[in-house]
matplotlib code that plots the C-alpha trace (Angstrom):
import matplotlib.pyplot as plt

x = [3.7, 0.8, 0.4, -2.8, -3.4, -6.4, -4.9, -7.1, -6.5, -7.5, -7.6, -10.6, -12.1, -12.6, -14.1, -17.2, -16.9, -15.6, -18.7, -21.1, -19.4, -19.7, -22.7, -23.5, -21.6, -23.7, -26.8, -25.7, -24.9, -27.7, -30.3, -28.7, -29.6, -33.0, -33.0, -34.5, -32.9, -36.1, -38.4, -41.0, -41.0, -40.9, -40.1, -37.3, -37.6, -33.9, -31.1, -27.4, -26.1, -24.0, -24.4, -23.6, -24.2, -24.6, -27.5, -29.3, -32.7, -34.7, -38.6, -40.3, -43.6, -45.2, -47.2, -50.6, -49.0, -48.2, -45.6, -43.1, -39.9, -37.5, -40.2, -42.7, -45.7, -47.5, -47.8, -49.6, -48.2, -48.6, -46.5, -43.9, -42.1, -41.5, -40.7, -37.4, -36.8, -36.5, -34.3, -31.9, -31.7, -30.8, -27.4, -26.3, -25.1, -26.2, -26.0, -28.0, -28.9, -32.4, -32.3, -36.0, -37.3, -40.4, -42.1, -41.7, -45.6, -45.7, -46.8, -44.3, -46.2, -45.6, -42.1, -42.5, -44.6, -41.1, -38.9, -41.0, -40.8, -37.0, -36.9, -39.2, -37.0, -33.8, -35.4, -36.6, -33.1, -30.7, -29.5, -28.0, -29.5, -30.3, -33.1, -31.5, -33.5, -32.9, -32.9, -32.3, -29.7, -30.7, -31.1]
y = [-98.8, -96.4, -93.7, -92.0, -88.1, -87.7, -86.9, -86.8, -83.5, -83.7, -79.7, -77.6, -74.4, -72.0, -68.8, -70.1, -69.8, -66.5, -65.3, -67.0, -65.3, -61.7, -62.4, -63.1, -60.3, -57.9, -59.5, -58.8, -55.6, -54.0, -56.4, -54.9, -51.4, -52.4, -52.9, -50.0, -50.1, -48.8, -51.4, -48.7, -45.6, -42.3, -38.6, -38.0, -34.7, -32.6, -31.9, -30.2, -32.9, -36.0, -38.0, -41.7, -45.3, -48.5, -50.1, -52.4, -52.0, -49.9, -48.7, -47.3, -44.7, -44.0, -41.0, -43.2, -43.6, -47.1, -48.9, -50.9, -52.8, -54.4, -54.7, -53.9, -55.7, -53.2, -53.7, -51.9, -49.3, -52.1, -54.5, -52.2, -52.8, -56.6, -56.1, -53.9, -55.8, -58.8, -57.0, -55.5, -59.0, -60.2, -57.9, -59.2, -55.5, -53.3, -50.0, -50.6, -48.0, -48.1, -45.8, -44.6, -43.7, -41.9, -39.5, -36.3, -35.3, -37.8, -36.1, -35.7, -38.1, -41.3, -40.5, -40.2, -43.7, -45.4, -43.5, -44.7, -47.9, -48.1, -46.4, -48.9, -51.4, -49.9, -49.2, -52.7, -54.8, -52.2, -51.4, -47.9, -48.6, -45.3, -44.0, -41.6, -39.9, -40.8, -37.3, -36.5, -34.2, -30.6, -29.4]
z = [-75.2, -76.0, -73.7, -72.8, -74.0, -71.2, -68.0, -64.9, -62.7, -59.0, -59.2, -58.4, -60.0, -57.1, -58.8, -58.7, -54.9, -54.8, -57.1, -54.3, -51.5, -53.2, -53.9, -50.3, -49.1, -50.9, -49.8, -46.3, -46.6, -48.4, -45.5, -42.8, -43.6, -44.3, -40.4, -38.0, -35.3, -33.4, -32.5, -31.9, -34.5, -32.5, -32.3, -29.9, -28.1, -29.4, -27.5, -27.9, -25.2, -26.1, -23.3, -23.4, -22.0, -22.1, -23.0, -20.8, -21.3, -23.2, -22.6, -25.4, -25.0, -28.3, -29.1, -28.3, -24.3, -25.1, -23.1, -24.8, -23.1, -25.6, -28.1, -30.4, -27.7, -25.6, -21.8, -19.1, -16.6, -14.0, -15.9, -16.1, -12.9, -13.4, -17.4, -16.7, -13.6, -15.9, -18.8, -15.7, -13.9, -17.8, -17.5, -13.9, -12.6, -10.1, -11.7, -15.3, -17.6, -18.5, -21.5, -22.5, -25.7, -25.1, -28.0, -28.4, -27.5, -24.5, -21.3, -18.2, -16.3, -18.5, -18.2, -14.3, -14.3, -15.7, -13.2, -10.7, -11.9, -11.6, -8.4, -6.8, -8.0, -6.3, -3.1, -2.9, -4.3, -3.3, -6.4, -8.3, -11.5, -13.7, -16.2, -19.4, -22.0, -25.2, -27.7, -31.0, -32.2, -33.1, -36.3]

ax = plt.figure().add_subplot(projection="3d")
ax.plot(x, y, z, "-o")
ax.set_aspect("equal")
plt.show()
């Protein structure tokens, strides 16, 4: 009886998989600092405090006094209302943090215009919900 030299092996190479999945993790890792995590590119006034939240929702106000909520698409001061009123009804509580990015060189009443905003909304659903500054650290 003559016996065969070839074997067949029912193994599998697997460093070709572990090259593919380094490879993917460094793909990852060097797109995901590519990201800004500002929708809307700003100056942030500077502060010393440390305060804070949770996020809800967040309103942008870009040196040009436009209006952003949860995105880079401006909307108008009269939208304003019924954008964050949809983002807080999003989150399902009663005491949201709308957290607001506005420009350094943005005038005081913009800022009042989105605190209005909010407050018309708690007087009218009864809710606590709250509006925070958003700052840069001080240099």
């Amino acid at each position: 009886m003559i016996k065969s030299q070839n074997k067949i092996r029912i193994e599998t190479n697997s460093s070709s998989m572990s090259d593919l999945v380094f490879l993917l993790l460094i793909f990852f890792m060097i797109t995901s600092t590519l990201i800004s995590p500002n929708a809307v590119k700003l100056l942030l006034p500077e502060s010393n405090s440390k305060t804070m939240a949770r996020e809800n929702v967040t309103v942008y106000i870009d040196e040009n006094h436009n209006f952003f909520v949860e995105g880079d698409v401006p909307i108008a001061v009269g939208e304003l209302e019924s954008y964050i009123r949809t983002g807080i009804t999003g989150s399902g509580v009663d005491d949201a943090c709308i957290v607001l990015r506005a420009d350094k060189n943005v005038p005081v009443q913009d800022v009042v215009q989105v605190i209005d905003a909010v407050n018309n909304i708690n007087s009218t659903d009864g809710t606590k919900h709250k509006v925070i500054l958003a700052t840069s650290p001080k240099q």
